[in-house]
C-alpha positions in Angstrom: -6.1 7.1 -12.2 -4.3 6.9 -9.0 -4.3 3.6 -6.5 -2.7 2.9 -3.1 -0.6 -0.4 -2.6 -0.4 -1.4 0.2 1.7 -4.0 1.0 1.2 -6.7 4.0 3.2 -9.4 5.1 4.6 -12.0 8.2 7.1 -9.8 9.8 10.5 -11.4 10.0 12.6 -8.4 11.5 15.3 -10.0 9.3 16.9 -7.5 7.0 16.5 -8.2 3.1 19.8 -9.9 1.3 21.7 -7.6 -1.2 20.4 -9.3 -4.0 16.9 -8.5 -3.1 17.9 -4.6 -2.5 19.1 -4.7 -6.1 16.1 -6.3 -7.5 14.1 -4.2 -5.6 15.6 -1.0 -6.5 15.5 -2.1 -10.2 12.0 -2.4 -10.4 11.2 0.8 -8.6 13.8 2.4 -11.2 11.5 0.8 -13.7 8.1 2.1 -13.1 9.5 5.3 -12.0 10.6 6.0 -15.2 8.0 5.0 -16.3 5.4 7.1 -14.7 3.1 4.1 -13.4 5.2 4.5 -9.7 4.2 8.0 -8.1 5.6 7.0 -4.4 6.8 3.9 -2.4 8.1 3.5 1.1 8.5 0.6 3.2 8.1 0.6 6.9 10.3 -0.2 9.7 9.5 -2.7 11.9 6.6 -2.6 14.0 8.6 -2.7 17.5 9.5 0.9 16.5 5.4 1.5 16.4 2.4 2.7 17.4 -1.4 1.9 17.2 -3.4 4.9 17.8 -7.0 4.1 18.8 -10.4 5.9 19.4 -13.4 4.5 20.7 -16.3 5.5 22.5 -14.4 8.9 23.1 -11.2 7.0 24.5 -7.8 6.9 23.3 -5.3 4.5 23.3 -1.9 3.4 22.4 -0.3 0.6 22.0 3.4 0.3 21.6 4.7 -2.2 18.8 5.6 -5.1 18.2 2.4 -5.8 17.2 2.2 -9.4 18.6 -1.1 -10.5 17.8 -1.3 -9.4 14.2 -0.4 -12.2 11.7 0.4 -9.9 8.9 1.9 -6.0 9.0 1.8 -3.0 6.5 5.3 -3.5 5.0 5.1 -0.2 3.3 2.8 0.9 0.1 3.2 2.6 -3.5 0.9 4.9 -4.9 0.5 4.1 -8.4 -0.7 6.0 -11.9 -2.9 3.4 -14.1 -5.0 3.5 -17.0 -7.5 0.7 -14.9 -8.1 -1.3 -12.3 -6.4 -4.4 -13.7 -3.2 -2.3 -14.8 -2.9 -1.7 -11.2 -3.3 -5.2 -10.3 -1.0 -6.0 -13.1 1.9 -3.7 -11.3 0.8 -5.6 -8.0 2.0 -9.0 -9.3 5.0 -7.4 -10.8 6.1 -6.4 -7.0 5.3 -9.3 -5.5 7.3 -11.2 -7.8 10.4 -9.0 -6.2 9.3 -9.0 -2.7 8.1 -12.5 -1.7 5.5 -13.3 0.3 2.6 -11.6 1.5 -0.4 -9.4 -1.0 -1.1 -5.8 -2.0 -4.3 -4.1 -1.0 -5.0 -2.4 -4.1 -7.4 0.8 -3.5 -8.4 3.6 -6.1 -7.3 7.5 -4.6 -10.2 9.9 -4.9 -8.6 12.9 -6.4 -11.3 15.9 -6.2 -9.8 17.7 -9.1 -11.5 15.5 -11.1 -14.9 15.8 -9.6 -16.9 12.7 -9.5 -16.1 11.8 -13.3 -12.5 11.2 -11.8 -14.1 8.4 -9.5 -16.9 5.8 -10.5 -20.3 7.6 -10.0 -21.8 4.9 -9.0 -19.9 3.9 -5.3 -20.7 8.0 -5.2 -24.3 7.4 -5.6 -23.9 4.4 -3.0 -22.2 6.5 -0.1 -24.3 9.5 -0.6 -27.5 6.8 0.1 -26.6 5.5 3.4 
């Protein structure tokens, strides 16, 4: 199974020290290797952003810094796990290395494997409302 990270946190626009670099490229060394790490990026800070928004048939855009969120997407992984809780496991294990903030942890769909890939039951759910 495949999940999406994604990481939030307080925005500092402080760059990280060496020493977390270094712990932080270990651990994505790690669980590359591994296989359990598919992709990671982190994002740059939000006064180099956007916010893209449509409603009721009207566009808008709002240039960053994003002022009047309290936490930002700092970047995400996507992540190969036998479960749920593996996942969550490889969650903790990052936020050990990067500090503060939490992972949104969300399975990826992957149609290849039809809806046996992907819990029949949300399925069933959706297809009802």
């Amino acid at each position: 199974m495949k999940f999406l990270s994604i990481y939030k946190s307080v925005e500092t626009n402080t760059p990280p020290t060496a020493e977390h670099m270094t712990n932080m490229t270990q651990l994505i060394e790690k669980h590359m290797k591994s296989g359990a790490l598919v992709a990671t990026e982190g994002c740059l800070p939000t006064a180099l952003g956007a916010r893209v928004r449509l409603s009721n048939g009207k566009v808008t855009v709002t240039d960053g810094p994003f002022t009047e969120s309290k936490e930002v997407v700092g970047g995400f992984a996507i992540l190969h796990a036998t479960s749920k809780a593996e996942a969550i496991e490889l969650a903790r294990e990052f936020l050990d290395v990067a500090g503060d903030g939490e992972c949104e942890i969300r399975q990826i769909f992957e149609a290849a494997d039809g809806v046996s890939g992907c819990h029949a039951e949300l399925i069933e759910q959706f297809a009802q409302k």
